[in-house]
Steps between C-alpha positions, in 0.01 A plus 500: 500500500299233527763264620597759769097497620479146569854457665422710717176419582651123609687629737431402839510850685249664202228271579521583871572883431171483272308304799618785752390737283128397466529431890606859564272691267210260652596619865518859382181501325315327801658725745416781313150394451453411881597863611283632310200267599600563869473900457158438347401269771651716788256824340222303480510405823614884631162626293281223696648579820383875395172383391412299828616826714800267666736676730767628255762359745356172495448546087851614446642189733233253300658649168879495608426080632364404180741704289745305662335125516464555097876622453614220678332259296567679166915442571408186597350380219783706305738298643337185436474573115878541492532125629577602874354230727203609703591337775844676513262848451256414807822392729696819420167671577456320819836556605465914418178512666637332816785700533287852418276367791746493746655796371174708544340324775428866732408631101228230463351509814442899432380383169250277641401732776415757212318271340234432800512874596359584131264193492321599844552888495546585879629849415430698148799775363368787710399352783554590882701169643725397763702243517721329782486873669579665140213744459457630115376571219503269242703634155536198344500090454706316312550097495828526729401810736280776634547833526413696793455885528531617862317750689819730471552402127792252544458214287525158602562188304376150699560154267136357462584169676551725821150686445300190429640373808396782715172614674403786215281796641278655223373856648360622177299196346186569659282801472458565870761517784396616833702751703608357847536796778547505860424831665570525884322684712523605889361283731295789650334581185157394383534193223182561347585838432773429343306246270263786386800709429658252286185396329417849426900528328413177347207575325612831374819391358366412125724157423393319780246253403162429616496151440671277678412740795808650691564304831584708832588303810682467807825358393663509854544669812875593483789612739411911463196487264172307417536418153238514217525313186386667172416325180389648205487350176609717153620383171853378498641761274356789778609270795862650585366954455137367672735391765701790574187722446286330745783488769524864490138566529401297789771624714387854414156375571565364816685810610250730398294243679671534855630126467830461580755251309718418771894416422688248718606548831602344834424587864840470671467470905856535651531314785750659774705277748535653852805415710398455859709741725757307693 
């Protein structure tokens, strides 16, 4: 039994067989290891994002990058422990990563649009927003796109590198908005009557604000009418019912009033040719 032990331990392929074995259970052992390091480390780093109140977008993208980094260099150092050359490892890698690049190219722009719109915040999930004449509300952003809910409840989907390239309009970030009217009046009636009218519907209409005072002005003398600009100012989420109230009320008021709100019209003058008699 003996003699059977050491013949075949001097064969050539045992040695080697032996080697690969220790090689293998080495690269299983350390890749097993590095997982579980890199779950650790990825949850540590989820519970300090937590801690420090980061956006969870931002925390989730933070944890998914360094999961990643960490994997990459747990294979790698798998690899090397089975004898492969490094330098074989970080070309293969080089030539993957190129080739993914070019692959994704419209993918990594959205992913690096997503990444500026969560680090400077122009818009929250809730918000008001439009964008490149899309007007929504905003359900939800994710590192490749944004999703829009319209007026009318359609959804729409625009990739992030398209909204970070695009003025964005934020109507519901500040507290205040003010209301923008224009009321026209006849030319024959008396403007600063119509001023006490509206002031009167202004200041009994309970969501306009004192302060910043409402403005009321001449805005221009147009084709039928003379017309008066109203501004109010209300808290944005009142802006849109204030709106429709107070549009009611002052023409009621001005009616009641005696002051006419003209609509357009033309004065035609029909010119007749005469034919001189012969």
């Amino acid at each position: 039994m003996d003699r059977m032990i050491e013949l075949f331990s001097n064969l050539p392929w045992a040695s080697q067989l032996a080697s690969w074995s220790v090689r293998l259970a080495t690269a299983l052992l350390l890749l097993l290891l590095g997982l579980w390091v890199v779950r650790l480390a990825a949850n540590a780093l989820a519970r300090l994002m937590t801690r420090l109140n980061v956006d969870p977008m931002l925390g989730d993208f933070l944890r998914s990058v360094l999961r990643g980094v960490l994997t990459v260099l747990v294979l790698a150092g798998a690899l090397d422990s089975l004898g492969v050359p490094m330098t074989s490892i970080l070309a293969a890698l080089g030539a993957a990563g190129l080739a993914i690049a070019l692959a994704l190219r419209d993918s990594l722009a959205n992913l690096a649009a997503g990444v500026t719109l969560i680090l400077l915040k122009p818009f929250r999930v809730g918000d008001v927003i439009e964008i490149g004449g899309q007007k929504g509300k905003v359900e939800g952003m994710r590192l490749m796109h944004t999703v829009m809910a319209t007026p009318d409840n359609c959804e729409v989907v625009l990739p992030n590198s398209h909204v970070a390239s695009q003025p964005i309009t934020n109507f519901t970030r500040r507290d205040t908005r003010r209301i923008d009217l224009v009321i026209g009046i006849a030319y024959q009636d008396d403007i600063g009557k119509a001023f006490s009218v509206i002031d009167r519907v202004l200041k009994a209409e309970s969501r306009v604000l004192a302060e910043p005072e409402p403005m009321l002005l001449v805005d221009q003398l147009g084709e039928s009418s003379v017309d008066l600009a109203v501004r109010p100012w209300v808290a944005t989420p009142d802006l849109l019912v204030t709106r429709a109230s107070l549009l009611r009320q002052i023409k009621e008021a001005l009616g009641a009033a005696g002051i006419d709100i003209p609509f357009p019209q033309r004065v035609l003058h029909v010119v007749k040719d005469t034919v001189a008699a012969s």
